[in-house]
N, C-alpha and C positions, 0 to 999 in steps of 0.2 A: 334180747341181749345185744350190747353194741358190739359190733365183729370192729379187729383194726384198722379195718379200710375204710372204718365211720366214725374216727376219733374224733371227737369234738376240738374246736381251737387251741383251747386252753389245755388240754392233756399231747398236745403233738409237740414232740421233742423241738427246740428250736436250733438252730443250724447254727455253728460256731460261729464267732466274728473273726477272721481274720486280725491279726495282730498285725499294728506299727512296727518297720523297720526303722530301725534306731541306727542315725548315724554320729557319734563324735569322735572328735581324736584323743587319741589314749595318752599323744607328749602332755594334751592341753591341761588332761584332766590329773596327769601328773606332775605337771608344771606346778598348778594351781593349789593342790593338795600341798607340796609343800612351802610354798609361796606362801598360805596361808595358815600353817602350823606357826612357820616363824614368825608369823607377825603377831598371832595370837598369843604365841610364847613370852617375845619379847615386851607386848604392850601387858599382858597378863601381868606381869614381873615388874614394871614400868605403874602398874596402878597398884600392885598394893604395897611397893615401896619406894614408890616417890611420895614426898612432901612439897608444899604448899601449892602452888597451881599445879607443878607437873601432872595431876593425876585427872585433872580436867584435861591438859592440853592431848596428853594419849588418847583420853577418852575420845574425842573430837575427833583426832588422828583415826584413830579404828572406826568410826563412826563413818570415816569417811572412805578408807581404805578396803576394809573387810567389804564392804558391796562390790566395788569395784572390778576385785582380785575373782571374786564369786562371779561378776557378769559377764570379765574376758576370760573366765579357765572352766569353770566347773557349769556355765551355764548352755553355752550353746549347746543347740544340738536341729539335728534337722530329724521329722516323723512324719514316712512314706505310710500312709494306708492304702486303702481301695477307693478312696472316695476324696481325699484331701492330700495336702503337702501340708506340712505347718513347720514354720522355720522359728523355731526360739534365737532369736540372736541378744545381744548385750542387753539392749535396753527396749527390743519390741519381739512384739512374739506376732508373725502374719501368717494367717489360713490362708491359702489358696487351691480351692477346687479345684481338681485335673481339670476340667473342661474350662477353665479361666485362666490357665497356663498357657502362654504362648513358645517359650523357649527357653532351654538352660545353657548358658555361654561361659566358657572356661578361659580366660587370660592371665593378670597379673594375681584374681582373683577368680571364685567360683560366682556365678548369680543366675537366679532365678526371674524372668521377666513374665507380665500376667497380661492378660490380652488387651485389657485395660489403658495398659502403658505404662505401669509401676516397674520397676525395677529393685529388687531384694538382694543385696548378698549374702551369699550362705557363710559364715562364722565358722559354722562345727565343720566343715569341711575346707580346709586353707590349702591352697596350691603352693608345691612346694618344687620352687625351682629344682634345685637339685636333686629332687626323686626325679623328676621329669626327664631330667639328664642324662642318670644310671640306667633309666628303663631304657634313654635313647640309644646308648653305649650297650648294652645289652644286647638290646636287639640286634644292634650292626653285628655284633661280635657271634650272635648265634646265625645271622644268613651266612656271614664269611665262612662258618663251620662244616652250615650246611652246605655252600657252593663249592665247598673244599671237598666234603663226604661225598657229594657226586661226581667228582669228577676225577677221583682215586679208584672211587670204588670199594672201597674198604677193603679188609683184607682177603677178603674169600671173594670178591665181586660183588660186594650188597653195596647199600648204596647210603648205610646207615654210617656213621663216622661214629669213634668209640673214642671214651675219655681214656683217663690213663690205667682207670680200674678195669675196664673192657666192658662194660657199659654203654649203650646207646645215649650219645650225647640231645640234649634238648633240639628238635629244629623247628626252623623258621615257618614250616608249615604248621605248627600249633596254633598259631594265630600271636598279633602284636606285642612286645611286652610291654604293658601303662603301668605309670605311676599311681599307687592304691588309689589315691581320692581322684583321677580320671577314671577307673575302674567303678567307683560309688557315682559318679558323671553320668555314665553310660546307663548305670542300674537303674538310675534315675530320669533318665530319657525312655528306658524299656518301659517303667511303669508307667509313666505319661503316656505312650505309645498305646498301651493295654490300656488302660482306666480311663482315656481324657474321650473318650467316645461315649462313654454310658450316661445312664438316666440321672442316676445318685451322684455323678460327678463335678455338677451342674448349682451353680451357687453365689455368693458374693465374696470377696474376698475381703479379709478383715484384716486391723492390724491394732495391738493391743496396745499400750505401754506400759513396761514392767514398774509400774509404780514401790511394787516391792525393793525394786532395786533404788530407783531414784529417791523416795522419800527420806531415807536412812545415810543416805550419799549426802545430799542436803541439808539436811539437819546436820550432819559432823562437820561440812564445807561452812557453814554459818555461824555453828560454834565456836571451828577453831579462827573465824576471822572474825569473830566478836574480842576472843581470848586474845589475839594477837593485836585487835586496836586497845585495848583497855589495858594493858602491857607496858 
């Protein structure tokens, strides 16, 4: 009789896979949602009651529009696993193995660089000056609190400074306040950190082109400047 300590391959539970972290923005994908109701609305309503070219010329229009709207709102997205990064941006989608990552650099924009020497920017994650700002105001505003809570003493001698509800106000010893998509930055540099060392991390980097988006973009761009010389 086989005991459990001599299960055969094929009957041994296999070990979950880690799931992708999914990163996109929520303005983008709300932006995009309705960016693209109205337009589907309005050309909808545009084809089945216009007359004579009009209902080509829409067509053409949305042929060219609806990819678009689709590849700057509802498309990016960036997926962290254990073994890869893969950036969907507009119109390419590129795998890069943790161990063929070289760095991720945050300025006017976020990007991901590969050891290679490519350079990718990340789309689903957009740097946004003015969050960047409020984190920085923020932050001054909670050491001023805290440098202020030491140095009263608070009311009884402690050393904690209380809002107006008498509550322990936030202090600067929690550590930095960042702007979310700096926050997703760092998340992003931890898992590089963890994963760009191992076996499975180890690979070529690729880079796709969303043909799905481009072909359909194309064909309504050629339409409607077919419809527009024949005019």
């Amino acid at each position: 009789m086989t005991t459990p300590d001599h299960q055969s391959p094929a009957s041994r539970p296999v070990a979950p896979t880690a799931k992708d972290r999914i990163y996109r923005s929520p303005l983008a994908l709300v932006g995009g949602a309705l960016v693209l109701g109205l337009v589907v609305w309005l050309g909808g309503d545009a084809l089945l009651r216009g007359t004579g070219r009009t209902p080509w010329l829409v067509l053409a229009v949305l042929l060219l529009l609806v990819p678009l709207v689709i590849a700057f709102t509802l498309r990016p997205a960036v997926f962290a696993g254990p073994e890869r990064l893969r950036v969907r941006n507009p119109f390419r989608v590129i795998t890069l193995p943790w161990g063929e990552l070289d760095s991720f650099r945050s300025g006017l924009s976020n990007e991901v660089y590969a050891t290679s020497g490519g350079k990718y920017q990340l789309w689903a994650i957009p740097v946004s000056l003015r969050a960047r700002k409020r984190a920085s105001n923020k932050q001054a505003r909670l050491a001023a609190g805290a440098t202020r809570g030491g140095l009263g003493g608070g009311l009884f001698g402690g050393g904690a400074a209380l809002s107006a509800f008498g509550t322990p106000t936030p202090q600067a010893d929690d550590g930095p306040v960042r702007a979310e998509t700096d926050k997703i930055m760092d998340d992003l540099r931890e898992l590089h950190e963890n994963h760009g060392g191992t076996e499975a991390a180890h690979g070529e980097v690729t880079v796709r082109w969303a043909y799905e988006i481009l072909a359909p973009a194309l064909a309504g761009a050629v339409l409607l400047a077919i419809l527009l010389i024949t005019g």
